[in-house]
KOLLO-590733 format. One record per atom (N, C-alpha, C): residue number from 1; residue in one letter; atom name; z, y negated, x negated. Coordinates in nm, 2 decimals. Example, Ala and Ser with C-alpha at 12.3 -4.5 7.8 and 13.67 -1.06 7.14 Angstrom:
2
[1, 'A', 'N', [0.78, 0.57, -1.32]];
[1, 'A', 'CA', [0.78, 0.45, -1.23]];
[1, 'A', 'C', [0.78, 0.33, -1.32]];
[2, 'S', 'N', [0.71, 0.22, -1.28]];
[2, 'S', 'CA', [0.71, 0.11, -1.37]];
[2, 'S', 'C', [0.79, 0.00, -1.29]];
This chain:
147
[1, 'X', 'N', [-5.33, 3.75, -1.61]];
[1, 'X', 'CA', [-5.35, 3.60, -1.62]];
[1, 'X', 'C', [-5.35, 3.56, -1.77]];
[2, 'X', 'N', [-5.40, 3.66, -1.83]];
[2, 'X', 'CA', [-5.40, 3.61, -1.99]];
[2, 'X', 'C', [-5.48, 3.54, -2.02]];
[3, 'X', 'N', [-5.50, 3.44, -2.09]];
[3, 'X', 'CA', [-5.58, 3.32, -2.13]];
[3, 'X', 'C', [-5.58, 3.19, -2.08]];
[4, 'X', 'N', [-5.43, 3.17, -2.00]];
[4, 'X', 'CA', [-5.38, 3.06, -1.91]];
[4, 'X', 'C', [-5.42, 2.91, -1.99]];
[5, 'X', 'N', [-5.50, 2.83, -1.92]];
[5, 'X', 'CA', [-5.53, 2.68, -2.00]];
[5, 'X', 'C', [-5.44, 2.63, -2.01]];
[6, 'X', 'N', [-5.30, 2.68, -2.03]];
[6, 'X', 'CA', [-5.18, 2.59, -2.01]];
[6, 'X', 'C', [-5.09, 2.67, -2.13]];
[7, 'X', 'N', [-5.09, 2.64, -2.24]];
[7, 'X', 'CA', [-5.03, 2.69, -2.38]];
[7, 'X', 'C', [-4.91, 2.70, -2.34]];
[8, 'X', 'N', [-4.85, 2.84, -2.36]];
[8, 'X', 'CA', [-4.67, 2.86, -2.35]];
[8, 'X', 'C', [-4.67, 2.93, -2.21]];
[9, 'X', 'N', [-4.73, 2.98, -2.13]];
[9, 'X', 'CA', [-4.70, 2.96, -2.01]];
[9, 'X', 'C', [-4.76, 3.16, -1.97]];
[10, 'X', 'N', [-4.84, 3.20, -2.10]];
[10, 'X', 'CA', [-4.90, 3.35, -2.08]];
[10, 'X', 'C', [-4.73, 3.40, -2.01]];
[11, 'X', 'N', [-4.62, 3.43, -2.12]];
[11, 'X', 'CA', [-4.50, 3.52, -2.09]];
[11, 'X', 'C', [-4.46, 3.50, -1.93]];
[12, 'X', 'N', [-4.45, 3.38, -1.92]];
[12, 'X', 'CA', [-4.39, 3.35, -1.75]];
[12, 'X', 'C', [-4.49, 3.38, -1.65]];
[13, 'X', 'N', [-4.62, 3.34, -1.66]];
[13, 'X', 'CA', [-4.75, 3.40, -1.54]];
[13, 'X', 'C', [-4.75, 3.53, -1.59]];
[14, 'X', 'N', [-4.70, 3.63, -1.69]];
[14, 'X', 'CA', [-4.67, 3.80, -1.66]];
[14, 'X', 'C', [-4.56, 3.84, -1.57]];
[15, 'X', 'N', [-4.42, 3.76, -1.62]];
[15, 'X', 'CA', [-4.29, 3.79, -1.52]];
[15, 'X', 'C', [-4.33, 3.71, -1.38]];
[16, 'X', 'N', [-4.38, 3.64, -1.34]];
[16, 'X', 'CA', [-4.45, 3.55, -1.22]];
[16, 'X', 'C', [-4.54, 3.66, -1.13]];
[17, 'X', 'N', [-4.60, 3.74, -1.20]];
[17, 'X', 'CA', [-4.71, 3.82, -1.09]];
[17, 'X', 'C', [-4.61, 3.95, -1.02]];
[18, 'X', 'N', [-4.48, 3.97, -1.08]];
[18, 'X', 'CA', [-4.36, 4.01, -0.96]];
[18, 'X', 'C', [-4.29, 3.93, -0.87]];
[19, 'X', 'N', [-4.34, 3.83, -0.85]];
[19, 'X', 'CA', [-4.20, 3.80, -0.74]];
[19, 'X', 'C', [-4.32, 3.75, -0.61]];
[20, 'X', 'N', [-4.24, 3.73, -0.50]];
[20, 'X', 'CA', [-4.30, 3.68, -0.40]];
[20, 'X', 'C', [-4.40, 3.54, -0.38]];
[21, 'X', 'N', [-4.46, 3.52, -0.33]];
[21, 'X', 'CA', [-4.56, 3.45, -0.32]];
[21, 'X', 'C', [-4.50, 3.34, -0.28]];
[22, 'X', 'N', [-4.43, 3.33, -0.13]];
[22, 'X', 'CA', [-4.32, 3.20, -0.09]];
[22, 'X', 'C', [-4.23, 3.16, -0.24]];
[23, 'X', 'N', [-4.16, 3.27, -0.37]];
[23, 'X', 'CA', [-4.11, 3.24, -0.41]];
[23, 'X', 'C', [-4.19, 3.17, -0.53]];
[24, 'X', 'N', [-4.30, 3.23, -0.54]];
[24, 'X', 'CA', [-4.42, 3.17, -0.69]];
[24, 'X', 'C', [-4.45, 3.02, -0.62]];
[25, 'X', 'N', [-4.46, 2.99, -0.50]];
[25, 'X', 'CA', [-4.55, 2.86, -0.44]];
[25, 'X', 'C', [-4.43, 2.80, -0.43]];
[26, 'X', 'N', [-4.32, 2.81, -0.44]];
[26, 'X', 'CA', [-4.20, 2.71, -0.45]];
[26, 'X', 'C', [-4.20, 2.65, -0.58]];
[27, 'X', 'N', [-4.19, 2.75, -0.68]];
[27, 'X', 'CA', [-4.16, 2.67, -0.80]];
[27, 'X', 'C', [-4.29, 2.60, -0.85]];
[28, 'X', 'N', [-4.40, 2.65, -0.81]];
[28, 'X', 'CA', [-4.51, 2.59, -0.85]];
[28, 'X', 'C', [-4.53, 2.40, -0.79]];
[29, 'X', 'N', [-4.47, 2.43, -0.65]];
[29, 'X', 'CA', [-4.46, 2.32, -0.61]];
[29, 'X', 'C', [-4.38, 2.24, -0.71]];
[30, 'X', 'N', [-4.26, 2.25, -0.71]];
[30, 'X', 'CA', [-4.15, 2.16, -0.77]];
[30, 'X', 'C', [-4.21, 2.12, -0.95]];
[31, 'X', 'N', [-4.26, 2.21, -0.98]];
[31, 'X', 'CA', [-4.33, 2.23, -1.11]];
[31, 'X', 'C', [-4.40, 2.11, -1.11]];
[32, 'X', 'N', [-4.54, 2.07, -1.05]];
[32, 'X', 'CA', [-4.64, 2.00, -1.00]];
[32, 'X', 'C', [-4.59, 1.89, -0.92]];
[33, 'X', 'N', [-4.47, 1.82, -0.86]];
[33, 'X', 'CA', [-4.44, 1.75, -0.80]];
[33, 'X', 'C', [-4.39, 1.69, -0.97]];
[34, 'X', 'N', [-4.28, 1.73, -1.07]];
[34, 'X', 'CA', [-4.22, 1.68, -1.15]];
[34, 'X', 'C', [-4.34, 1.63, -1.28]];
[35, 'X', 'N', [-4.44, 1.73, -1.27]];
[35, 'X', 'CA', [-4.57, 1.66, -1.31]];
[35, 'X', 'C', [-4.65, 1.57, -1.36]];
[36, 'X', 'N', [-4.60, 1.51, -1.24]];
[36, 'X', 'CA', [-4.69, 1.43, -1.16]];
[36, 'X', 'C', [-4.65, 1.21, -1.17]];
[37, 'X', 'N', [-4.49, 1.28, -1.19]];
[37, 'X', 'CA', [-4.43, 1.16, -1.19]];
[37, 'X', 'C', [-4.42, 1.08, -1.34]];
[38, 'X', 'N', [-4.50, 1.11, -1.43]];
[38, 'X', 'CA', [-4.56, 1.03, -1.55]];
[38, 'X', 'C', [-4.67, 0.95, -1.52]];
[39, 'X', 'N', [-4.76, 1.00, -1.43]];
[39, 'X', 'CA', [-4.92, 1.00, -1.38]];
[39, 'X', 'C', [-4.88, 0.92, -1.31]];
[40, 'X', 'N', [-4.78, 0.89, -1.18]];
[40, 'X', 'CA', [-4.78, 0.81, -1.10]];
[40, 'X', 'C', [-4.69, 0.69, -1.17]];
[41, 'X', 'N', [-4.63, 0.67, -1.22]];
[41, 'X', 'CA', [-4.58, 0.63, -1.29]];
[41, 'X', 'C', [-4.60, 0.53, -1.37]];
[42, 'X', 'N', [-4.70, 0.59, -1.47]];
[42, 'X', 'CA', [-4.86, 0.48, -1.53]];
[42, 'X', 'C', [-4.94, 0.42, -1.47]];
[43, 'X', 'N', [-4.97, 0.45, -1.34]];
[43, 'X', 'CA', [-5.05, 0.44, -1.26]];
[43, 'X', 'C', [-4.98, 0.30, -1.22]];
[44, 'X', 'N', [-4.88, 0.28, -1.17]];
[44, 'X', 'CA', [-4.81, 0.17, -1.10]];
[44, 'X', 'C', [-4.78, 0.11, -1.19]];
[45, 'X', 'N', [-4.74, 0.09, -1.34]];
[45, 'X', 'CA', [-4.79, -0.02, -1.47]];
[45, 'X', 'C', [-4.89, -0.04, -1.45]];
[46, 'X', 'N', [-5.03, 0.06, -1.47]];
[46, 'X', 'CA', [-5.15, -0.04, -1.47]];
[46, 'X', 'C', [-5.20, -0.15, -1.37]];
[47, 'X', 'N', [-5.15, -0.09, -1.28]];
[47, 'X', 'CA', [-5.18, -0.18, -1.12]];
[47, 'X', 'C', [-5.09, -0.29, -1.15]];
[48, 'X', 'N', [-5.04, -0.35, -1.15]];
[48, 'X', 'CA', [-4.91, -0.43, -1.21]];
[48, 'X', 'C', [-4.98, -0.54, -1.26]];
[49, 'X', 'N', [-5.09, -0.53, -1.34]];
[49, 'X', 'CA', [-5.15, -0.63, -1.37]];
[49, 'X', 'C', [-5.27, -0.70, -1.30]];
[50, 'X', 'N', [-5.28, -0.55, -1.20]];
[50, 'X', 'CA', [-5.45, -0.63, -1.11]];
[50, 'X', 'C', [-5.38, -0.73, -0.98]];
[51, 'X', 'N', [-5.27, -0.68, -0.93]];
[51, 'X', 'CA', [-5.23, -0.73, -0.81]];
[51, 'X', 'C', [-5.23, -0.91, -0.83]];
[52, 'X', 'N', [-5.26, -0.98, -0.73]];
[52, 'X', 'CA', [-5.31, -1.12, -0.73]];
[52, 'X', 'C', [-5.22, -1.13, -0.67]];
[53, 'X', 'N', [-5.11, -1.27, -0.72]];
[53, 'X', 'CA', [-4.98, -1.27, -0.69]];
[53, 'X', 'C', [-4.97, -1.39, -0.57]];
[54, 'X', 'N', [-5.11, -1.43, -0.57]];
[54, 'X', 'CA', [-5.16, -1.52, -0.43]];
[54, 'X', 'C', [-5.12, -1.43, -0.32]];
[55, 'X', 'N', [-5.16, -1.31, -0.30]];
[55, 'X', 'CA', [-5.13, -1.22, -0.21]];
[55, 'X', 'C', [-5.01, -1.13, -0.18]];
[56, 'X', 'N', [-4.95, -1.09, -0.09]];
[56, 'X', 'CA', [-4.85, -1.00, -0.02]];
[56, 'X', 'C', [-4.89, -0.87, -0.09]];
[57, 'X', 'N', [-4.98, -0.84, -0.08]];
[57, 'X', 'CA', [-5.07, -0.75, -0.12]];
[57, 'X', 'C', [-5.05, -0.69, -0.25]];
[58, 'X', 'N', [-4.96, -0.54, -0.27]];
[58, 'X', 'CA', [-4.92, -0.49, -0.40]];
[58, 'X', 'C', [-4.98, -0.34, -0.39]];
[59, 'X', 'N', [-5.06, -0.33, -0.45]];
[59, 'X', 'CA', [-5.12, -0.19, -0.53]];
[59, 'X', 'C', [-5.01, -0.10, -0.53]];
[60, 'X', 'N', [-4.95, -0.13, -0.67]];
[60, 'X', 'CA', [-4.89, -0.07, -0.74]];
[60, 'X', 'C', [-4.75, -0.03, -0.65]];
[61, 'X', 'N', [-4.73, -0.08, -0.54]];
[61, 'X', 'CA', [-4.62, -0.02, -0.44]];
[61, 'X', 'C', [-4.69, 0.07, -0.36]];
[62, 'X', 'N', [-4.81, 0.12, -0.32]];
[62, 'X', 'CA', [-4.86, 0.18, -0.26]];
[62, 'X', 'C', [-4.93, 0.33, -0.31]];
[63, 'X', 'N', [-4.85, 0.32, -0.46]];
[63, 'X', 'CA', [-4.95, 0.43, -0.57]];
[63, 'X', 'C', [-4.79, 0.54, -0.56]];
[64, 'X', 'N', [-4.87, 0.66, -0.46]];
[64, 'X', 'CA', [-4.75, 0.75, -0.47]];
[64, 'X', 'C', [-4.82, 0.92, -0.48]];
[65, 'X', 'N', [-4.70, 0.96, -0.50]];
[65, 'X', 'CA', [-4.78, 1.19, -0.55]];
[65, 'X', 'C', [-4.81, 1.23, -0.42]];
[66, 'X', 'N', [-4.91, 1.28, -0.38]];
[66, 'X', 'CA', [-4.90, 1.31, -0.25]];
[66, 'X', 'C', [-4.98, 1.45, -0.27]];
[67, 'X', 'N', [-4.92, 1.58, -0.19]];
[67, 'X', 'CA', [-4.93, 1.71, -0.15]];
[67, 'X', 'C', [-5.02, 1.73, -0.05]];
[68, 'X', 'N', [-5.07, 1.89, -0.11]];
[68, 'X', 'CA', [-5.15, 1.92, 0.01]];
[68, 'X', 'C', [-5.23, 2.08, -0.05]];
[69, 'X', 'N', [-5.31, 2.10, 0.02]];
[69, 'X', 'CA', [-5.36, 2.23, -0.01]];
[69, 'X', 'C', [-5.53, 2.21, 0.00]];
[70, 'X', 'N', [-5.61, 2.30, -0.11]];
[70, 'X', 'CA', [-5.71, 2.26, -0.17]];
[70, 'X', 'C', [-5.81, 2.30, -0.01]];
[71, 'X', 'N', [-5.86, 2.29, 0.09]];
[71, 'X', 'CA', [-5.91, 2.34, 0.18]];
[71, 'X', 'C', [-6.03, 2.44, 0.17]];
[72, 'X', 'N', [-6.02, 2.50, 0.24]];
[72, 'X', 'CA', [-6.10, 2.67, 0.24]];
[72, 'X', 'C', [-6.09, 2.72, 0.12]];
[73, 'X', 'N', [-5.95, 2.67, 0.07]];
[73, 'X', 'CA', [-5.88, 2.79, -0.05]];
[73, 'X', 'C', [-5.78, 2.82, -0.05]];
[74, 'X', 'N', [-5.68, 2.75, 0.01]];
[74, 'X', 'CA', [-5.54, 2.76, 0.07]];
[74, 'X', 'C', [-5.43, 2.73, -0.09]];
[75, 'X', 'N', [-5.50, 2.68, -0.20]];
[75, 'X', 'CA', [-5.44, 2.66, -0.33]];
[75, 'X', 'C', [-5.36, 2.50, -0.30]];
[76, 'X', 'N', [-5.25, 2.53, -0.39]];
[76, 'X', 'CA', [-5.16, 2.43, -0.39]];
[76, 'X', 'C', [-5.19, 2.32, -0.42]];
[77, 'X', 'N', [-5.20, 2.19, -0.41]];
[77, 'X', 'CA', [-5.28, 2.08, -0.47]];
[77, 'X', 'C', [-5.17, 1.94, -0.52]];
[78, 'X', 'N', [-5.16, 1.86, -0.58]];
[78, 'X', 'CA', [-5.07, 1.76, -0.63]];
[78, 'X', 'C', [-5.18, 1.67, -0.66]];
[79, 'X', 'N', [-5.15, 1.55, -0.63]];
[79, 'X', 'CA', [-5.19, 1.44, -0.70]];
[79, 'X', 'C', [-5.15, 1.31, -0.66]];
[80, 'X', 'N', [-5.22, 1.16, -0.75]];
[80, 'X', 'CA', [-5.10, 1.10, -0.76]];
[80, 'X', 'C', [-5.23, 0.98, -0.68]];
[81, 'X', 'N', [-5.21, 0.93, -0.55]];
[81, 'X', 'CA', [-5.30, 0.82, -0.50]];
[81, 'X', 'C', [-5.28, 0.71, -0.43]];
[82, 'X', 'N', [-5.30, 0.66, -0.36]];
[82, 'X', 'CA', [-5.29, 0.51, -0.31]];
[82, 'X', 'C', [-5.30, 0.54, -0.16]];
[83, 'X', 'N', [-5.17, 0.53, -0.14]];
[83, 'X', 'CA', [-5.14, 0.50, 0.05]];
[83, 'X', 'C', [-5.20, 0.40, 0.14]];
[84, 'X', 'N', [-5.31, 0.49, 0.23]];
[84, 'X', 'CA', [-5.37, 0.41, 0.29]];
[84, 'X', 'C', [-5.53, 0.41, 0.21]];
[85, 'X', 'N', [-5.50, 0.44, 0.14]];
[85, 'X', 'CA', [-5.63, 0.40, 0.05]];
[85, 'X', 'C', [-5.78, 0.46, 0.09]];
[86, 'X', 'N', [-5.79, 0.61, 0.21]];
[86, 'X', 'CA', [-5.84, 0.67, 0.22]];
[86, 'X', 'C', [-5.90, 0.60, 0.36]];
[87, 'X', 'N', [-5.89, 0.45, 0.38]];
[87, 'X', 'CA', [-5.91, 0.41, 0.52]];
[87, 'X', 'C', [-6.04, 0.40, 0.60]];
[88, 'X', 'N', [-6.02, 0.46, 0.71]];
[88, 'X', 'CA', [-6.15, 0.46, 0.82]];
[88, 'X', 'C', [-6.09, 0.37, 0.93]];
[89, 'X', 'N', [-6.24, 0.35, 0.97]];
[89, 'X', 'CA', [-6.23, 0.29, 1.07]];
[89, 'X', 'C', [-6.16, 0.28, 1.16]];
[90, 'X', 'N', [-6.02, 0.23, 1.25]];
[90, 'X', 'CA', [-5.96, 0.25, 1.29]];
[90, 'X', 'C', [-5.84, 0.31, 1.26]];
[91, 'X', 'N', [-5.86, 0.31, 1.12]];
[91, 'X', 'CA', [-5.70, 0.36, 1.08]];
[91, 'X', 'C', [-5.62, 0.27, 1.05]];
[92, 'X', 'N', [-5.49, 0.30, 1.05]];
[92, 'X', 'CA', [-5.38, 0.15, 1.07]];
[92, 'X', 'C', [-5.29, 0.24, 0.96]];
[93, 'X', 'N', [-5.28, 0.33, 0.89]];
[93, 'X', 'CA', [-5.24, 0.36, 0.77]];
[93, 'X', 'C', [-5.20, 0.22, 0.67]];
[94, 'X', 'N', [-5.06, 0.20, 0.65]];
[94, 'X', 'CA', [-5.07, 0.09, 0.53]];
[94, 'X', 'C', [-4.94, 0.16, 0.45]];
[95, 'X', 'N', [-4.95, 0.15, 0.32]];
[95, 'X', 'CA', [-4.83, 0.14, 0.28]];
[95, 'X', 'C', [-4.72, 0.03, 0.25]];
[96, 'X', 'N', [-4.59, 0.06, 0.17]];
[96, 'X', 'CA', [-4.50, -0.03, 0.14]];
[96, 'X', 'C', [-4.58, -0.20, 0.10]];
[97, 'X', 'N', [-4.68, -0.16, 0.02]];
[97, 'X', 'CA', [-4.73, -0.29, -0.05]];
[97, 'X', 'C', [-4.84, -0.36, -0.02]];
[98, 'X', 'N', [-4.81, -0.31, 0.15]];
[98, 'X', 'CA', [-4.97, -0.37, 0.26]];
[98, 'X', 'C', [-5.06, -0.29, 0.26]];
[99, 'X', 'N', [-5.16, -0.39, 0.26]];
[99, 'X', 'CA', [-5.32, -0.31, 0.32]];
[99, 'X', 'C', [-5.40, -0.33, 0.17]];
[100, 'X', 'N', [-5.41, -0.20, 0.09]];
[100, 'X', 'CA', [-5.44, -0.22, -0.01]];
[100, 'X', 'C', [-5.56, -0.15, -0.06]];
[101, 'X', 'N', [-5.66, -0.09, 0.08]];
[101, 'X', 'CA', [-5.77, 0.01, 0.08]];
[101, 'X', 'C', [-5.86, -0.07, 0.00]];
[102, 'X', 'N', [-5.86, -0.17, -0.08]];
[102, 'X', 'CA', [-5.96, -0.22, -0.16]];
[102, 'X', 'C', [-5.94, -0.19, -0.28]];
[103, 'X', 'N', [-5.85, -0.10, -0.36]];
[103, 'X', 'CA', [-5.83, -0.07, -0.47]];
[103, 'X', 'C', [-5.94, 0.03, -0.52]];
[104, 'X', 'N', [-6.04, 0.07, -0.44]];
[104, 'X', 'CA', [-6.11, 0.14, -0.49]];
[104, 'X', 'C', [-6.24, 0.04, -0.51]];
[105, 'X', 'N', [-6.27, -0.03, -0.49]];
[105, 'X', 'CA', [-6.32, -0.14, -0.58]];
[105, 'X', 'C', [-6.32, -0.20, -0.69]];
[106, 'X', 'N', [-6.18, -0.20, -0.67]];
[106, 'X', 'CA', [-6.09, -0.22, -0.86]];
[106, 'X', 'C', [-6.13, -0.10, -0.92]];
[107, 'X', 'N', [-6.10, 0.00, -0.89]];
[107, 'X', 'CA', [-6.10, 0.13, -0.95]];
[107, 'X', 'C', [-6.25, 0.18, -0.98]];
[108, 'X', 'N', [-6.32, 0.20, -0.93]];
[108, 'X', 'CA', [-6.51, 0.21, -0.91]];
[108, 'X', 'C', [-6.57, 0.15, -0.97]];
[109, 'X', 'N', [-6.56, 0.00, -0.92]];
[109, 'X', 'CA', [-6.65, -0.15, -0.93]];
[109, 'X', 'C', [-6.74, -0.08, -0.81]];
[110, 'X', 'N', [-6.79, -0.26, -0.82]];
[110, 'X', 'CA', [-6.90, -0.23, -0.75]];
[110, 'X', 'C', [-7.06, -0.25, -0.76]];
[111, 'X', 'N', [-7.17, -0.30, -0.69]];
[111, 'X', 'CA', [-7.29, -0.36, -0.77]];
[111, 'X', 'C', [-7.24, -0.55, -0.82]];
[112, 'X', 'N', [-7.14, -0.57, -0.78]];
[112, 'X', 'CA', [-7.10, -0.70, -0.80]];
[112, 'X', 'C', [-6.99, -0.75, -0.94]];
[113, 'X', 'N', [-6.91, -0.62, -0.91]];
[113, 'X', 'CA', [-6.79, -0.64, -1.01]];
[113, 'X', 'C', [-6.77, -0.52, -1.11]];
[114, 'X', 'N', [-6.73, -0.53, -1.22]];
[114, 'X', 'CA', [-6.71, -0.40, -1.32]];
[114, 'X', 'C', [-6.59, -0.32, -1.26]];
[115, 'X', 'N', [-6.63, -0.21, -1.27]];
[115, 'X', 'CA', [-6.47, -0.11, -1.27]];
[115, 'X', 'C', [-6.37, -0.12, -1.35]];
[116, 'X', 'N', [-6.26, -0.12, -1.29]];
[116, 'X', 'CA', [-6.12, -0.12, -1.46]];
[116, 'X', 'C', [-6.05, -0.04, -1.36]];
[117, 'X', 'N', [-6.08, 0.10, -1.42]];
[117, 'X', 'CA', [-5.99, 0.26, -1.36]];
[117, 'X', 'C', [-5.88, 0.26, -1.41]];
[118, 'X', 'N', [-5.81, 0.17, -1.30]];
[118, 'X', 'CA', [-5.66, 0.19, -1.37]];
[118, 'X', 'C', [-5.59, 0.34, -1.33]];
[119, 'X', 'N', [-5.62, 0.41, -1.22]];
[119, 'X', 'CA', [-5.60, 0.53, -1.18]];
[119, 'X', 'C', [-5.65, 0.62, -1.28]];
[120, 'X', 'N', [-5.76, 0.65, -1.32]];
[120, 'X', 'CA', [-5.77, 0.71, -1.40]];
[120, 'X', 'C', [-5.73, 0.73, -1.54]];
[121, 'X', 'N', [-5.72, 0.59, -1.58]];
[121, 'X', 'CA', [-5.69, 0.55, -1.72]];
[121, 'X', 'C', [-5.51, 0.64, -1.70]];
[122, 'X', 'N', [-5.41, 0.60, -1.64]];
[122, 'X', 'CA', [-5.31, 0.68, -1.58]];
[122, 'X', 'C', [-5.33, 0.79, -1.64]];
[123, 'X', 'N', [-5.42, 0.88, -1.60]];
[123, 'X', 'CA', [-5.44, 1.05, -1.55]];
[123, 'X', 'C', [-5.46, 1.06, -1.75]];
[124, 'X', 'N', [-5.54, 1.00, -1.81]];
[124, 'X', 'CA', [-5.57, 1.02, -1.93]];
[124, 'X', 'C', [-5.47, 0.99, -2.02]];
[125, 'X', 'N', [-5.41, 0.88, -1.97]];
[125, 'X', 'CA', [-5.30, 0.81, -2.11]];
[125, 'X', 'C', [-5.15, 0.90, -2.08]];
[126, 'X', 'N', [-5.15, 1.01, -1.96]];
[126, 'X', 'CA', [-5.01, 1.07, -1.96]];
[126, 'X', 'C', [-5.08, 1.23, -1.90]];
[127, 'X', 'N', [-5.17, 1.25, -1.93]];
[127, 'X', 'CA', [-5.20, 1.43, -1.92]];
[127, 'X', 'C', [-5.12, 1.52, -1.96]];
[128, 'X', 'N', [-5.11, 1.48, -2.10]];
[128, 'X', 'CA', [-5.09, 1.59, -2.21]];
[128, 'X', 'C', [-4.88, 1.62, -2.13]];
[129, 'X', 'N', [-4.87, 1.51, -2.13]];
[129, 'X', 'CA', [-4.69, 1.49, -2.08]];
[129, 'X', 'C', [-4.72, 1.53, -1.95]];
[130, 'X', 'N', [-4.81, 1.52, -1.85]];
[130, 'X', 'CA', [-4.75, 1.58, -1.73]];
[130, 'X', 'C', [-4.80, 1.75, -1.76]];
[131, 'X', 'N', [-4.85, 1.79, -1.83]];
[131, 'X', 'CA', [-4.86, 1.96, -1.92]];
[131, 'X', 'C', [-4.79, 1.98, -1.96]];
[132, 'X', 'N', [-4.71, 1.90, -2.04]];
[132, 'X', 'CA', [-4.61, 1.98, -2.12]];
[132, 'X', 'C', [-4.46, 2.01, -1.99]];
[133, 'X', 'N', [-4.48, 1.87, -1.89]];
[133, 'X', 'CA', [-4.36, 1.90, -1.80]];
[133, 'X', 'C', [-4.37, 2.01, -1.72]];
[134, 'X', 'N', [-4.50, 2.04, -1.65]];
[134, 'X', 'CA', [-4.55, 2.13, -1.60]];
[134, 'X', 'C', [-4.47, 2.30, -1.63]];
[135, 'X', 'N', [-4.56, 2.31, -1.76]];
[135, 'X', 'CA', [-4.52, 2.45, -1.81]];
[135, 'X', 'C', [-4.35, 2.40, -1.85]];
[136, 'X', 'N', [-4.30, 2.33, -1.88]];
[136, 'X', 'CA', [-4.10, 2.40, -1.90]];
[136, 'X', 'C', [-4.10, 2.40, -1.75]];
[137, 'X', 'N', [-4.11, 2.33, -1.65]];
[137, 'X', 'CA', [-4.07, 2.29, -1.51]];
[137, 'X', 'C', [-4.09, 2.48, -1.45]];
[138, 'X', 'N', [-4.23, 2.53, -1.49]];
[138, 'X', 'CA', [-4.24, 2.65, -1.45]];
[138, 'X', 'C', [-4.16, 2.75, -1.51]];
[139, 'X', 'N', [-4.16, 2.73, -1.64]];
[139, 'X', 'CA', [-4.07, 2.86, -1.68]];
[139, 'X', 'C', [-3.95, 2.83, -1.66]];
[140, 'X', 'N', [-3.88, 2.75, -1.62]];
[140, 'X', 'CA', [-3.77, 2.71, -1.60]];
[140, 'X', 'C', [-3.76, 2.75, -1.47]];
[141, 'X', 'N', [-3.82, 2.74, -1.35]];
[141, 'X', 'CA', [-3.83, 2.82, -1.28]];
[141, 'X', 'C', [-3.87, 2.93, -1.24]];
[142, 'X', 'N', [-3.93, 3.00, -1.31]];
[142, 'X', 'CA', [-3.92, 3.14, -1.31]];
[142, 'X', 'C', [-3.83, 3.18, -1.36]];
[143, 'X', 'N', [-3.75, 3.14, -1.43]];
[143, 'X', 'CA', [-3.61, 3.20, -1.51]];
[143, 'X', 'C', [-3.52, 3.20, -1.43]];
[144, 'X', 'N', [-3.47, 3.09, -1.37]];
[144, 'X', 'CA', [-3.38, 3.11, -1.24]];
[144, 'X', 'C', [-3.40, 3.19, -1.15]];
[145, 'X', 'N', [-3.55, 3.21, -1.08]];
[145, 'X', 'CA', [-3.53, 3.28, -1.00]];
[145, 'X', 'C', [-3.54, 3.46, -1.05]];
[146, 'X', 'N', [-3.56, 3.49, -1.17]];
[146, 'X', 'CA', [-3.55, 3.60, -1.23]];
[146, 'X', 'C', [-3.39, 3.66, -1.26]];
[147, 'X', 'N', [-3.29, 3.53, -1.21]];
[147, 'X', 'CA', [-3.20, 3.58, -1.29]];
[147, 'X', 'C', [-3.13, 3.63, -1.16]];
């Protein structure tokens, strides 16, 4: 695994390619969960300012890390999105902060309105910190479980 895009992290993905795979996908999880919580984090300041205080209706309560696995690859997946947000027809999905499936409107634009990605802007203005949390969170977990 030499040449890992993730600086600091070669020595522990060498002690990492011994241990169990239940044990490598645990810490990887918890690694990627603590991540994540800068990204979502930002994400729910930026929203903060779009929510229209005319309405019940809060974004930014609805912006949470949600898990899962990459499909027809079985890879661990993290990321940080908006509950509910994913709504079809007939779905009655809402989160804490209502029915907020129009945030991808805000986020996008549309042929009517400009985009202001506050989701993404998030993902850019706290990368570099959810990398750096990343790699200690992992080597820190491989060291435990090494010991």
């Amino acid at each position: 695994m030499a040449g890992s895009p993730l600086k600091g992290l070669e020595d522990a993905l060498r002690r990492m390619e011994n241990m169990r795979v239940g044990t490598k996908n645990k810490q990887i999880r918890k690694a990627l969960r603590k991540a994540m919580v800068p990204i979502r984090d930002q994400a729910k300041e930026n929203a903060k300012g779009i929510d229209d205080p005319e309405t019940k209706e809060r974004i930014w309560r609805n912006i949470q890390i949600q898990s899962g696995k990459v499909k027809g690859k079985g890879e661990i997946k993290y990321s940080v999105g908006v509950k509910g947000g994913a709504k079809e027809k007939g779905n009655k999905k809402r989160g804490p902060g209502g029915d907020t499936f129009y945030f991808r409107f805000i986020e996008f634009g549309t042929s009517l309105v400009k985009a202001f990605p506050f989701m993404r802007l998030a993902f850019s203005q706290r990368k570099n910190e959810a990398e750096a949390i990343f790699v200690a969170e992992l080597k820190k977990g491989i060291l435990e479980e090494l010991r």
